[in-house]
C-alpha angles and dihedrals in degrees: 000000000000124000115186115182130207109247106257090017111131109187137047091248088097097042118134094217120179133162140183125191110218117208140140091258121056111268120205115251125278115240107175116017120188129205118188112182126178107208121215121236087271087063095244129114118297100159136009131202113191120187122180107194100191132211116278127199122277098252111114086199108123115242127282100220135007082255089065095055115113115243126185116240099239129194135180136216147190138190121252121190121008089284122232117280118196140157130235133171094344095308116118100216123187116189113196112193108229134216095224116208117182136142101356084310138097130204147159128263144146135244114203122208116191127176132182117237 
């Protein structure tokens, strides 16, 4: 998943959001992928929610059974360590390495935070 947000920009509302899920079996596409981080006091990630709502077929009929009924795939995440701050062409980053827990799985994973000076 990549966010980029507008300078200046202080919601969520002008955000550029995409995603792509990556297994071995064709997913179908992500339409409307959601982030939701809490920061810590220091202002860096603490906790992560991710939600991937997918494409769905074109018809506008309601759903025969419960079963039929479209669902996102969700992870969480939380930070682990004090995460790698640096500092490149004129851009402060901070890396923060995630626990990852979806699906009856965990996993690894980073979340990069970069900012302009």
């Amino acid at each position: 998943m990549l966010t980029l947000r507008p300078r200046k920009s202080r919601g969520h509302e002008a955000d550029l959001v995409a995603a792509a899920v990556l297994e071995p079996e064709s997913a179908p596409r992500v339409t409307d992928p959601r982030l939701s981080t809490t920061y810590d006091a220091a202002g860096l990630p603490a906790r992560v929610g991710l939600e991937l709502w997918f494409e769905t077929d074109d018809t506008d009929e309601e759903p025969e059974e419960e079963t039929e009924r479209q669902f996102p795939r969700r992870a969480a995440g939380e930070a682990v360590g004090p995460g790698i701050d640096w500092e490149v062409a004129g851009f402060k980053l901070h890396a923060a390495l995630l626990r990852w827990h979806s699906r009856g799985s965990d996993g690894t994973g980073v979340y990069l935070l970069g900012q302009r000076d």
